[in-house]
Every structure is written in structure tokens, then in C-alpha cells.
C-alpha positions in Angstrom: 261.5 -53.0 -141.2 259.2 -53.5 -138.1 262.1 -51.7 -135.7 261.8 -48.6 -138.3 258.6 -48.4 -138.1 258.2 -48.9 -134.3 261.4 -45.4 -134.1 259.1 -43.6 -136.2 256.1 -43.7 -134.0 258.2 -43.1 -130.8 259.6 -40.1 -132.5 256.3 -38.6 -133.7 255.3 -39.3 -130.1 257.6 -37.0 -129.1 257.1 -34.0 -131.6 255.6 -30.9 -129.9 252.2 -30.1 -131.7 252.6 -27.1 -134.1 249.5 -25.2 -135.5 249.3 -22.2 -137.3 247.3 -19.7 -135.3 246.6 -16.2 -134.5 248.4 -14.4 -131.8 244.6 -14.2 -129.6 244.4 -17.9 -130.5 247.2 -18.5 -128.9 246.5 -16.3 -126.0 243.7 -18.7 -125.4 245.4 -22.0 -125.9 248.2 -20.9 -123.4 245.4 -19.9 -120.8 243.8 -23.4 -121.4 246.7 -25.5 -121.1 247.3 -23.5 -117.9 244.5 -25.1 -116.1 243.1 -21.7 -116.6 239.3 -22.2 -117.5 237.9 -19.1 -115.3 238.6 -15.3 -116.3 237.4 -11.8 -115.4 237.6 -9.2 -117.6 236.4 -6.4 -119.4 236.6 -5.8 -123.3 238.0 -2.8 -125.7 239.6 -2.1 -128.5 243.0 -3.0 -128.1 242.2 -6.7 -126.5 238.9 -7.7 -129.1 241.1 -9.8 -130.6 241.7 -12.0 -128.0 237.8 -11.8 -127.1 236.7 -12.7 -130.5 238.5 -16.2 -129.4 237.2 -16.2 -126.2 233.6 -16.0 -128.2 235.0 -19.3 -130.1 236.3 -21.1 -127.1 233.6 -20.1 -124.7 232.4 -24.4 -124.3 236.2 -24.8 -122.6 237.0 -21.4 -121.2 234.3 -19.3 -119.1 234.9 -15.7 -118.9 233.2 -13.6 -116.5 232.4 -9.9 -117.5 232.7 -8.1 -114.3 231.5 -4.7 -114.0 234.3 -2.5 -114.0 238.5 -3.7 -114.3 239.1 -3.3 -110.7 236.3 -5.5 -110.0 238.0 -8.1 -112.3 241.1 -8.4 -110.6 239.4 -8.4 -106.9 237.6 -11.4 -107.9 240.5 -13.0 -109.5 242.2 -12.8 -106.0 238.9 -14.1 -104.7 239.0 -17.0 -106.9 242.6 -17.7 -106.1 242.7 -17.4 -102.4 239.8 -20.0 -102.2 241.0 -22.3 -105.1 244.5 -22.4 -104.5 245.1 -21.4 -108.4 246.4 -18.5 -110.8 243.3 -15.9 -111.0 243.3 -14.4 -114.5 242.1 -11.0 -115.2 241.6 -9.4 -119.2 241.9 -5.2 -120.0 242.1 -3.4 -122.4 244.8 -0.8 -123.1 244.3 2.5 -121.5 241.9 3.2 -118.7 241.2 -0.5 -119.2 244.6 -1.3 -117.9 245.4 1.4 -115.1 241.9 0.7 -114.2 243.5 -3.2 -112.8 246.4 -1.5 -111.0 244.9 -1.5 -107.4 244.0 -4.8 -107.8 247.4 -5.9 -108.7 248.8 -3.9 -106.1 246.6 -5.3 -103.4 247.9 -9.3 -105.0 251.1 -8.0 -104.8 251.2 -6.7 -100.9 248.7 -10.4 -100.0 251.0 -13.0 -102.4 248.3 -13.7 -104.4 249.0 -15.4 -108.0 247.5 -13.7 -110.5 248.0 -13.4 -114.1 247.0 -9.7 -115.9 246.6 -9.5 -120.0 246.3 -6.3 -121.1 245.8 -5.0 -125.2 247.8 -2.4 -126.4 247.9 -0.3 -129.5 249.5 -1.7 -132.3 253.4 -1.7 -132.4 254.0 1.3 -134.8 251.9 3.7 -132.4 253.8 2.8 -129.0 255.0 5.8 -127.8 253.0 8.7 -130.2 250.0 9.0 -127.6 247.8 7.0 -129.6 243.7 6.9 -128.5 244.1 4.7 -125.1 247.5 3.9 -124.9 249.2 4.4 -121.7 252.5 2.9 -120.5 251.1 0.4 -118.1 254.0 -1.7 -118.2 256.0 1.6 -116.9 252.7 2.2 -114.3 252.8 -1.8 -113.3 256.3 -2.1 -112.7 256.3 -1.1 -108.7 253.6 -3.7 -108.1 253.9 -7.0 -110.0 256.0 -9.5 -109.4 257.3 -9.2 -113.3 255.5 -7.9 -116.1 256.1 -7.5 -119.8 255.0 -6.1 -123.4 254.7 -9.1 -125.9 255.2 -7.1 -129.6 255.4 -10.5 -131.6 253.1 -13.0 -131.5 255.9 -15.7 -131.7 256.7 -14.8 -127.9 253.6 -15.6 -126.6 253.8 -19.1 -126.0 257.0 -18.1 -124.0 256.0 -15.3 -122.0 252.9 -17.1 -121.0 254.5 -20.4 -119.4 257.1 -17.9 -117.6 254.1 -15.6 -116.3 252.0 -18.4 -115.0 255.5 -20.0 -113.5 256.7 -17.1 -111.6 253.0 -16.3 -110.7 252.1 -19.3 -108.9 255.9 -20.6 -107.7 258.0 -19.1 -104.5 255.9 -16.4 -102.9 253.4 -16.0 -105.3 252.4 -12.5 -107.0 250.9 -10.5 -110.2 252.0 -10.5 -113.3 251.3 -8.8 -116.1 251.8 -9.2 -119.8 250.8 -6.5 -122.4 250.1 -7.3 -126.0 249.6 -5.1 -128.8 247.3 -5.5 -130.9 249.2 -6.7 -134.4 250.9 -9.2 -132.0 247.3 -10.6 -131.3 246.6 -10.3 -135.2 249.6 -11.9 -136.3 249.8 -15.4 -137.3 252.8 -18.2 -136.1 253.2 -21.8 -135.8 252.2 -22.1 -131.7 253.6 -25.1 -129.7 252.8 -25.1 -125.9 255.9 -26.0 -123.1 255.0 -25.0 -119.5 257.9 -23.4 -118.0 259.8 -25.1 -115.0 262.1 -22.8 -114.0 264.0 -19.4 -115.2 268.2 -18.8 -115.0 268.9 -16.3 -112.0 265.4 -17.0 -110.5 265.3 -19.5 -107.2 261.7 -19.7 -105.8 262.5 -21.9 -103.0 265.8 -21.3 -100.7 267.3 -24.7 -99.5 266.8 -25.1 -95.7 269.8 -24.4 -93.7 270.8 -27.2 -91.4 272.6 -25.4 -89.3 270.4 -22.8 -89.0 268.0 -25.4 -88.1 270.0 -26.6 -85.3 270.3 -23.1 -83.6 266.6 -23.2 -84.1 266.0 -25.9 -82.0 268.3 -25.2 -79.7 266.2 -21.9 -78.8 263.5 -23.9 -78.6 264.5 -26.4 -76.1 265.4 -23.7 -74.1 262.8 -21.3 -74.2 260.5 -21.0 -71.2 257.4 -18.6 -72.4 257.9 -19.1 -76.3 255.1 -17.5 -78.7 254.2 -18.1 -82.3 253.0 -15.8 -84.6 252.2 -17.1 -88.1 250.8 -15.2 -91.3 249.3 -16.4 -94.5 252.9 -18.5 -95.3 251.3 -21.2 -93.3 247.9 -21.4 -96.3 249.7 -20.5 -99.3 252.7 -23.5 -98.3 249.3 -26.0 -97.8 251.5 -26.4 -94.7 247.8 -26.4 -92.4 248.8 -30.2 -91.4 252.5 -30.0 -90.6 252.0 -26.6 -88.6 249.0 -28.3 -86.5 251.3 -30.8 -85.4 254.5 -28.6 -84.8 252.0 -26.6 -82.4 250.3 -29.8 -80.5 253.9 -31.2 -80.6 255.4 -27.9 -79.2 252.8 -27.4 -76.4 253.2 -23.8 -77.9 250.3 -20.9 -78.0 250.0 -19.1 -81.5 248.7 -15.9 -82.5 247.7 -15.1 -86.3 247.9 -12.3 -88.4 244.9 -11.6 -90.1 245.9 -13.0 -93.5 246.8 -16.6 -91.6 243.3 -17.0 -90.1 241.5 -20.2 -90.8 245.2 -22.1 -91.4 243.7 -24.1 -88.2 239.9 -24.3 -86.4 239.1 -21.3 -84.6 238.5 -23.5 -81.6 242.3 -25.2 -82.0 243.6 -25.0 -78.0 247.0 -23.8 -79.5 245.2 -20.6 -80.7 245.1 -17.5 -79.2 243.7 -15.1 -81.0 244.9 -12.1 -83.1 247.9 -9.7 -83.1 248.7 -6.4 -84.4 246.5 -2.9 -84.2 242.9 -4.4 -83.3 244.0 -7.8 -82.4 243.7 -10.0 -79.3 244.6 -8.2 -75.5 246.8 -11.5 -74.4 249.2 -12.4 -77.7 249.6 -8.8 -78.1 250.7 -7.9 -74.7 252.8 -10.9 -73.9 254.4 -10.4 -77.2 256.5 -8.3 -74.9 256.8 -10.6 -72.1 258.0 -14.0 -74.3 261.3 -15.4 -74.2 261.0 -16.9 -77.7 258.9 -15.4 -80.6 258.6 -18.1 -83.8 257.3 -16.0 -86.7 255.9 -18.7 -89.6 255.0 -17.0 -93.0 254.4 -13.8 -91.8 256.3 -10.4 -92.6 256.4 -8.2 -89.9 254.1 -5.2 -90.9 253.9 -2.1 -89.0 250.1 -3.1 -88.0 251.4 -6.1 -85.9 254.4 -4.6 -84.8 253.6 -1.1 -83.6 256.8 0.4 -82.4 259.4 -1.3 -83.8 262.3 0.0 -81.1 259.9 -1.6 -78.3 258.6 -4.7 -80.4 259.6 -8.2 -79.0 263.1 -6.6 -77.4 263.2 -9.4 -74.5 262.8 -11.9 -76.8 264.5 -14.5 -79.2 263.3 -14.5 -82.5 263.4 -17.6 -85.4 261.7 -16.3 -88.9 260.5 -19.3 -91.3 260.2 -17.4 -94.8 260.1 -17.9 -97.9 260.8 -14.6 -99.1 265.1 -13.6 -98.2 263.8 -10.2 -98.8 261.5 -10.5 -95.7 264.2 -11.6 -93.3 265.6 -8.7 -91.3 263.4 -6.1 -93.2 261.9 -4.4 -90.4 262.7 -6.8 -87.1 266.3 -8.3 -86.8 266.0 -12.3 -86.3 268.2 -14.6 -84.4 267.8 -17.6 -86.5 266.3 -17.7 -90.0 264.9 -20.7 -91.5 264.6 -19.9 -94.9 262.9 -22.4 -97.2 259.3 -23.7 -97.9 257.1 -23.7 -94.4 255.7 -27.1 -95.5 259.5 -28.3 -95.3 260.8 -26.5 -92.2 257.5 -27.6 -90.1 258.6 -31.2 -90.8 261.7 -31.4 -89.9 260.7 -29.2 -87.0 258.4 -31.9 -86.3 260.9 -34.7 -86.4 262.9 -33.2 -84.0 261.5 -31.1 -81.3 260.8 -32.7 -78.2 257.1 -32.7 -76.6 256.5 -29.6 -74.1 253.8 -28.0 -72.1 253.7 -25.2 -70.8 250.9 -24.3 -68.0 252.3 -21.0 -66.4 252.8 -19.6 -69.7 249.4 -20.9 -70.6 247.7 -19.5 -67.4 248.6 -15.8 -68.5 247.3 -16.1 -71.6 244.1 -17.2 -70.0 244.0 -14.7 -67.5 244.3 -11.6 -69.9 241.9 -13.5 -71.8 239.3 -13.1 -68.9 239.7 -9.4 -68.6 239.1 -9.0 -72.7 236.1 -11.0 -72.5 235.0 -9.0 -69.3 236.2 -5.8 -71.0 235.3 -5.8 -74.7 234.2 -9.3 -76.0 231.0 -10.2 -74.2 229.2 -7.0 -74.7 230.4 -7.1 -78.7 228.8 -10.4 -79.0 225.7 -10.4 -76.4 225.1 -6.8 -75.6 222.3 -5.1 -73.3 222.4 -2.2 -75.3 219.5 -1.0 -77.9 221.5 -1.2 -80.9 223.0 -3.5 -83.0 226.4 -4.2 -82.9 228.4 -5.7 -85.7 230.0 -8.5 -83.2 226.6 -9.9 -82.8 226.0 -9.9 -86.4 229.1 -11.8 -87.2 228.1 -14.0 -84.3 224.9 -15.0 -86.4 226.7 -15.7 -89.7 228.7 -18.2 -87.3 225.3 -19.7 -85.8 223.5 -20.3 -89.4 226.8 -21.5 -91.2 228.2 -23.5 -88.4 231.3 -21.9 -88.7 232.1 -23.5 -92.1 231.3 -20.1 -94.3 234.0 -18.8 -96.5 234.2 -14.9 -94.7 235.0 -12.2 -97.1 235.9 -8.8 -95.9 236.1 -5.5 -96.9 238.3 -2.6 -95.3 237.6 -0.8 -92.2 235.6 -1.8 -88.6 233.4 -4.4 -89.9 237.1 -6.0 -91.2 238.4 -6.2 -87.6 235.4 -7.2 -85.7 234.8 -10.0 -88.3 238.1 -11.4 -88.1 238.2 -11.0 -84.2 235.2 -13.1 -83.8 234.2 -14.8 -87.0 234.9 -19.1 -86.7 236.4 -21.0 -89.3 236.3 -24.9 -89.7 238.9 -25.2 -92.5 241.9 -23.4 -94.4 241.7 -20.9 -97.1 238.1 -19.7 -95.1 239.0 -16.1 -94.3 239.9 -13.6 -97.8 240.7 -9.9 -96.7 242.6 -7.4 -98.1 245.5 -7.3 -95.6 248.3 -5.4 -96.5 247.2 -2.7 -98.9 243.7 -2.2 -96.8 241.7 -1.9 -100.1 238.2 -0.4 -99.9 235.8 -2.1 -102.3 237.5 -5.3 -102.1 235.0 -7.8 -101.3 232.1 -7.5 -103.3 234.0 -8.6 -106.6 236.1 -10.7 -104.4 233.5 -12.5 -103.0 232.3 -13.6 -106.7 235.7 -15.0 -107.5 235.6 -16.7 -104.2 232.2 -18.5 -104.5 233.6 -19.3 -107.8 236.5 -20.8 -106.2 234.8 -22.8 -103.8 231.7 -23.4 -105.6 230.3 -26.2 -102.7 230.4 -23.3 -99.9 228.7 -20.9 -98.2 230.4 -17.3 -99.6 229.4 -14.5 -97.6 230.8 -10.9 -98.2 230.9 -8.6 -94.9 231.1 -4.9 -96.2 231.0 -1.5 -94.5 228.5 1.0 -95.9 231.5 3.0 -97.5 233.4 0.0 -98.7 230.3 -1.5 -100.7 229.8 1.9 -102.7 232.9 1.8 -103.9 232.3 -1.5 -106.4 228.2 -1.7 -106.0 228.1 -1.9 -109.8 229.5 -5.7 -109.2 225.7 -6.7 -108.6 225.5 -7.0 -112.0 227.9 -9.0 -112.1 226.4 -11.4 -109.1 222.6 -11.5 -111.2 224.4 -12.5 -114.5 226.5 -14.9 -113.2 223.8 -16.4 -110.4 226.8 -16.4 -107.9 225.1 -17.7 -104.6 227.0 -14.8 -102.6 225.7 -14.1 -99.3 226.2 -10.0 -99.1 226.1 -8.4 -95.9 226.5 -4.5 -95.1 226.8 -3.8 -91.6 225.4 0.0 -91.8 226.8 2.8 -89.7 226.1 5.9 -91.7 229.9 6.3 -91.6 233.2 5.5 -92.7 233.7 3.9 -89.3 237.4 3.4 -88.8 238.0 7.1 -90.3 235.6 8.2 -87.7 236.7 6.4 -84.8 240.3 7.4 -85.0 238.8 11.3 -85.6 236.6 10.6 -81.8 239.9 8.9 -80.6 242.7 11.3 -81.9 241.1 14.3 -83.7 238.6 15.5 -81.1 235.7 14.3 -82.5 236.0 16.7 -85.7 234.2 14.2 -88.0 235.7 15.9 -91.1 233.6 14.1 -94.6 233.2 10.9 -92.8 229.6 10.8 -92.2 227.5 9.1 -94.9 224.3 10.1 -96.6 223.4 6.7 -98.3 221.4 5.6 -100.2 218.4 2.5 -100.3 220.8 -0.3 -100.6 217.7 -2.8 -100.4 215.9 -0.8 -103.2 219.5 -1.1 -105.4 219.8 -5.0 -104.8 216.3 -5.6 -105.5 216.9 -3.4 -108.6 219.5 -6.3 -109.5 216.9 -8.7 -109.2 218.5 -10.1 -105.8 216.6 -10.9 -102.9 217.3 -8.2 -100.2 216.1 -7.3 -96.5 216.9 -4.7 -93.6 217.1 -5.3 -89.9 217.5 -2.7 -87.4 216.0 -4.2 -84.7 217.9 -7.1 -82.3 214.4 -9.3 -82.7 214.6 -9.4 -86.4 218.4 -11.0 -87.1 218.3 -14.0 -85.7 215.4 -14.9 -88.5 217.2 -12.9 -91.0 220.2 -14.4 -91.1 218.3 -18.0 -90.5 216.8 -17.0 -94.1 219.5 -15.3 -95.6 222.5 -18.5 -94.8 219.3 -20.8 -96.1 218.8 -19.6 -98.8 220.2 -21.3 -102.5 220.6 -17.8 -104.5 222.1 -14.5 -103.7 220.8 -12.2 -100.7 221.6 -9.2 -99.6 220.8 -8.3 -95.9 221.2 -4.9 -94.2 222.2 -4.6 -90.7 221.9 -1.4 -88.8 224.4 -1.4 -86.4 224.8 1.4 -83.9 227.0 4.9 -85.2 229.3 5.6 -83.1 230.6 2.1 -81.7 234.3 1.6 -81.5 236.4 -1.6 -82.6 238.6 -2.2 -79.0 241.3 -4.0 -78.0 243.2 -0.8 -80.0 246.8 -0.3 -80.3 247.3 3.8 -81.3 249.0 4.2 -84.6 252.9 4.2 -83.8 252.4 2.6 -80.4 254.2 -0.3 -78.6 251.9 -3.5 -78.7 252.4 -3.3 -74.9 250.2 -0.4 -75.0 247.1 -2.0 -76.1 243.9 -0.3 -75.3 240.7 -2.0 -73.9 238.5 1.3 -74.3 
């Protein structure tokens, strides 16, 4: 009797909790047992559904309503870059939903997991030009990692473990899922089963052995050997094993811009930046190394400049995640395809302990005639006006170097990553790849919400911050303590600079007319200041970094400065420009 009672409680144990629920219902409940807490969105029509349960799960679920769609998916990525988790952004159908598609193309270019709802008109009008229904499935298809259109509500559960799963696993991505609007009305008994892996679908490539051994085999015998490593390094939480593969190696490392902050700015092994505005030394003995080590980066045309002159002299071992990134655009000796976290480690185990001074000593030397050239009058000029080098060199006094940097597109992005300092990982959030304008305001937000116990502060262009002012609103509603700074040049700057450079100075509708940004903020009820004037930024900035709320300050930085080292679009790295 007791041993029949005893099977019945182990089975009941078991069973998978079944309630009958609304397809929004279970919209929520999948987001929830997701970890997924946070949202941005936007209502409509075609998703209220799902937003009248949002208004009846709002004590376990906290959806931000951002100011426009695009805004919502930027701070999604914001939110996921710093947290380490699946961003989630809500449309509706229509505008609501092409209105998220740069956002999810930029996620797609960076890896950044993100998860897209959209609402759509109900089943029986897909495909008759219903009022806001687009194909955004069709639209989204180029630029997610997998998307699709949910027409039952009994699918949800399904589709929603699968699009968290292949979000977040392998090199992560967007995805979107659609769902009409009697699929959110329709009622089904709902059980929850995360999803731990899909037929045909192999996030993470078993480490070749041999491959390995030909890889340190190069190593051993390389003489001027040079890493490069992207944002593989963050998004593997590989920061620890790739620290110790470079103090192990005795090898110098560049970054990409996406892998800043994977170790201190003040690490010996680093070197500095590569590709178009990067550092003169790792970009110029890029062509001089006998052995280039590329970790969890992909080769982009802005590192590599001229492909047929790119790293010709040298020996190259890729560790990626991604088989589709191996041999894309630069042919590799050795690739080590598998997890970073996992190569770096056996790496580790195995390579032998080097130094190398010579090598060193060129690095060092080119080093000296940046600093002499470009870098010391960026940071500590003579000159009457401001520069944005010096600016950036503030934020790094008054956060001691422990601020999460956010970036827009453009000059301010390049001199911030040249010379901002980081402390910790997952510190620097940029659009990389897709170069989106208007990125990180609403980024920002997601990021402060990301790391809630840091210092956030958004570095924006003049043009990039008009593009998504209207997020604002969204900072005053939500009290985000984002630090907002617009270095102010009356001009699209990088536009301009290539026109002076490579278009004789014909500044063709890249000079701005703008308008009172301190006025606007104010209007938002945030605390706002201007500083044209050297003697006025050091305080500033001392106030601004001090202060508990959101503030916005405006720099005016000088017109016409240019953002050198340069490499000229097309060029070989080995032709790097100092001025």
C-alpha cells in the first residue's frame, strides 16, 4: 500500500504542469521561464493581446516602453552586451515590425542574442493587404539568425524554447517570431520545456586535435607572432583563459573594436587597435609578423584593408566558432574551430613560455612616433579648441576607468575606442559591423539596465544623437542614471573628413544646423550643461560622473579635426596614415 502510494507521488513529481491559457498568456509565461524579466517594446494592434498580459504580469515582468521600435531593439542589445543575457524586444505588425529591422540587423552583424515578438493580423487576412500587415518574416529573413510566424497558439511553447536556444547558443544572434493575432487569442493547455538542442543544428564544433598540433607547432616556431582577437574572446566569457594564453605566450595582441575591454586597457600584452582608425604599430607590423593568431574575430574589410596585401608574409591560425567565418575573406593555415573558452585552455596547457624583446621593441618604437605624431596632442593639446580625445580622457579621469563606454557611429566612435580605458570585460558596446547611427542612446538604457551597479555613459556625435533623441523620454520615465555625452562638431564628422581627405573639401549636406540640445534635455526634465571652453570640463565632467541621476553634457569640440592614424578605404594596412 505504502510503495503505491510512494510511485504515485514520484510520478506526479514528474508530470509537466499543464494550464489552460491564452496564446499572450503563454507568450508571457515562456518569457518568464526564460529568465527574461526585462523587455522593450512598443504596443499596437496586432500585439495588445500579449500587452494586456504584460499589464497582469507587470510585479514579475518589467517592460520598458521605449520611444520608437528601433530604440527598443538598440537597448535590447545594450542590455545584452552588458548582462551577458537574451535582450527581448515587442512590435507590433506593420511599421511596428519593419521599424525593429535595423536593430536586428545590427545584432545580427555584432552576435548579439536577441529575441524579436512581433503581432500580426489575424490568420485569415495574411496575405490580402490587411491595415498594417507586412511580410516581416519575408523582410527579416536576410538578418536573423532564424525567425518564424507562430499561427497556432499550441506552438508557442515550442517556438519559444527553440528561439531563446538558438538565440543565446553557438554564435549568438536575432531571432524573430511573428504571431498573429487569433494565435495570441486562442486558448490551449501550455506546459513549458526549454529546448536543449535542435536535429541538423551543431552550435559548437569539436576541437580538432590535430589541428591543434599544427597549431602549436607554428607557434613554437614563430619568431614575430601577433594576435588579433574580436568580440569571440567576451561572448565565450573566455577573458581569463585568453589572459593567461597571452602572459604564457609572451605574445603582443591587438583588438578589434568589438573585443575591447576582454582585458585592462593597461594589460602589457596589449597593443592597441587595428583596422581603418586603429593603432600605427599592430597595424603596420601586421605586415611584418611571421605568425598572425586571430581569436573570435572575423576578418572585416575595416581591419583588413586590402585583402591581396593583408598579412601575406605571415602564418595564420583562426580560433572560431562560426565554420562559415573560416576562409571567408583571408585563407588560414590552421583552424581551430571550437568554443575560445576551450581552445585557450588547451592552448594553455601546452605552449611553452616565450618572450620576445626585439619583437617587443618595434612595437614600442612605432608606438613613440604615434604618440609624437597624433596621440599627445589628441589628449593634451595647445590648441584653442576642444578636442574629443581630451574629453574621453576626462570620462577616464572621473570614472577611473571603470565606466561602461557606449558609442555611437562616426569620429567620436573611433577616438573613444582609441583612448577610452577599461578595467573589466563587457565595458565597451558599439555598433561594429553594421556602423549604425543612433545606436547608443537607446543602447545605453539597456546597458545601464544591464549593469545596473555602473557608471553608463553614452558618447554620441551631434548627428548620431538626432537620429533617436526621442529616447529621452524614455531615460526620464525610466530614471536610467545614463551619463549622455555629445561631443558637438556642427557636422557629420567622419562624412566630412573623408569629403576634406578624398573629395576636395566639397562638404556636400554634411554640415549641421542644430538645434539647443541642453534646452531639449532640460525639456525632458534631465539635468544638462555645455562646455566650450578647456577651463570648464574638467569641473563638468567632475559633476556630470558625480552625479546619481541622468546628465547630459555638451562638448564643443573643434569642426574640422580629423580622427588619424587613417587607413584610406581599400588601402593595405601597411599604408596607414599619421596625418
Amino acid at each position: 500500500m505504502n510503495m503505491g502510494t510512494n510511485t504515485k507521488i514520484k510520478s506526479n513529481k514528474k508530470q509537466k504542469e499543464i494550464l489552460n491559457i491564452s496564446g499572450a498568456e503563454a507568450v508571457v509565461r515562456c518569457l518568464l521561464a526564460e529568465g527574461a524579466d526585462l523587455v522593450y517594446g512598443y504596443p499596437g494592434g496586432a500585439i495588445m493581446p500579449i500587452y494586456d498580459e504584460l499589464f497582469k504580469f507587470q510585479n514579475k515582468l518589467h517592460h520598458v516602453l521605449t520611444r520608437h521600435e528601433q530604440g527598443a531593439t538598440h537597448a535590447a542589445q545594450g542590455f545584452a552586451r552588458t548582462s551577458g543575457k537574451v535582450g527581448v524586444a515587442l512590435a507590433t505588425s506593420g511599421p511596428g515590425a519593419t521599424n525593429l529591422v535595423t536593430g536586428i540587423a545590427d545584432a545580427q552583424i555584432d552576435s548579439t542574442p536577441m529575441v524579436c515578438i512581433t503581432g500580426q493580423v489575424a490568420s485569415h487576412l495574411l496575405g490580402s493587404d490587411a491595415f498594417q500587415e507586412t511580410d516581416i518574416i519575408g523582410i527579416s529573413t536576410p538578418v536573423t539568425k532564424w525567425n518564424y510566424q507562430i499561427t497556432k497558439a499550441s506552438e508557442i511553447p515550442t517556438v519559444m524554447a527553440k528561439a531563446f536556444y538558438i538565440a543565446r547558443s553557438g554564435r549568438p544572434g536575432p531571432v524573430l517570431i511573428d504571431i498573429t493575432k487569433d494565435a495570441q487569442f486562442e486558448e490551449f493547455d501550455f506546459s513549458y520545456e526549454k529546448c536543449k538542442g535542435i536535429r541538423s543544428y551543431f552550435p559548437y564544433p569539436k576541437l580538432s586535435n590535430e589541428n591543434l598540433e599544427e597549431a602549436l607547432l607554428l607557434i613554437d616556431q614563430a619568431k614575430k607572432p601577433l594576435v588579433v582577437w574580436g568580440q569571440g574572446v567576451i561572448l565565450g566569457n573566455a577573458e581569463e583563459e585568453f589572459k593567461i594564453f597571452l602572459e604564457k605566450s609572451g605574445i603582443p595582441a591587438a583588438w578589434t573594436i568589438l573585443g575591447l575591454s576582454a582585458i585592462p586597457t593597461d594589460h602589457p600584452s596589449n597593443r592597441g587597435m587595428v583596422g581603418m582608425h586603429g593603432n600605427y604599430a599592430p597595424n603596420l607590423l601586421t605586415n611584418e609578423c611571421d605568425l598572425l593568431i586571430a581569436i573570435g574575430m572575423r576578418f572585416d574589410d575595416r581591419v583588413t584593408g586590402d585583402l591581396s596585401k593583408y598579412a601575406k608574409q605571415a602564418k595564420i591560425i583562426h580560433l572560431e566558432l562560426d565554420p562559415a567565418e573560416v576562409d571567408k575573406n583571408v585563407k588560414v593555415d590552421v583552424a581551430l574551430l571550437s568554443d575560445c573558452k576551450i581552445t585557450l585552455k588547451e592552448l594553455n596547457n601546452r605552449i611553452s613560455a616565450k618572450t620576445y624583446p626585439e619583437w617587443i621593441a618595434r612595437f614600442e618604437a612605432l608606438d613613440k612616433i604615434e604618440n609624437d605624431k597624433v596621440i599627445h596632442s589628441d589628449l593634451f593639446p595647445t590648441k584653442e579648441g576642444l578636442t574629443m580625445g581630451e574629453s574621453i580622457e576626462m570620462i577616464n579621469k572621473y570614472s577611473n576607468n571603470d565606466a561602461i563606454i557606449v558609442t555611437d557611429v562616426g569620429q567620436h566612435q573611433m577616438v573613444a575606442c582609441r583612448y577610452a580605458k577599461f578595467s573589466q570585460s563587457k565595458s565597451n558596446v558599439t555598433s561594429g559591423g553594421l556602423g549604425t547611427m543612433g545606436f547608443a542612446l537607446p543602447a545605453a538604457i539597456g546597458a545601464k539596465m544591464g549593469a545596473p551597479d555602473r557608471e553608463v555613459v553614452a558618447v554620441i556625435g551631434d548627428g548620431g544623437y538626432q537620429m533617436t533623441i526621442q529616447e529621452l523620454g524614455t531615460i526620464f520615465q525610466q530614471q536610467a542614471a545614463v551619463k549622455i555625452v555629445v561631443l558637438n562638431n556642427d557636422f557629420l564628422g567622419m562624412v566630412r573628413q573623408w569629403q576634406q581627405l578624398f573629395f576636395d573639401k566639397r562638404y556636400a549636406s554634411t554640415e549641421m544646423v542644430n538645434p539647443d540640445f541642453v534646452t531639449i534635455a532640460k525639456g525632458f526634465r534631465i539635468k544638462a550643461k555645455k562646455v566650450a571652453n578647456r577651463n570648464d570640463l574638467d569641473i563638468a565632467v567632475k559633476e556630470m560622473m558625480s552625479s546619481k541621476e541622468p546628465y547630459f553634457l555638451e562638448v564643443c569640440v573643434e569642426k574640422e579635426d580629423n580622427v588619424f592614424p587613417m587607413i584610406p578605404s581599400g588601402a593595405s594596412v601597411s599604408d596607414i596614415r599619421l596625418e
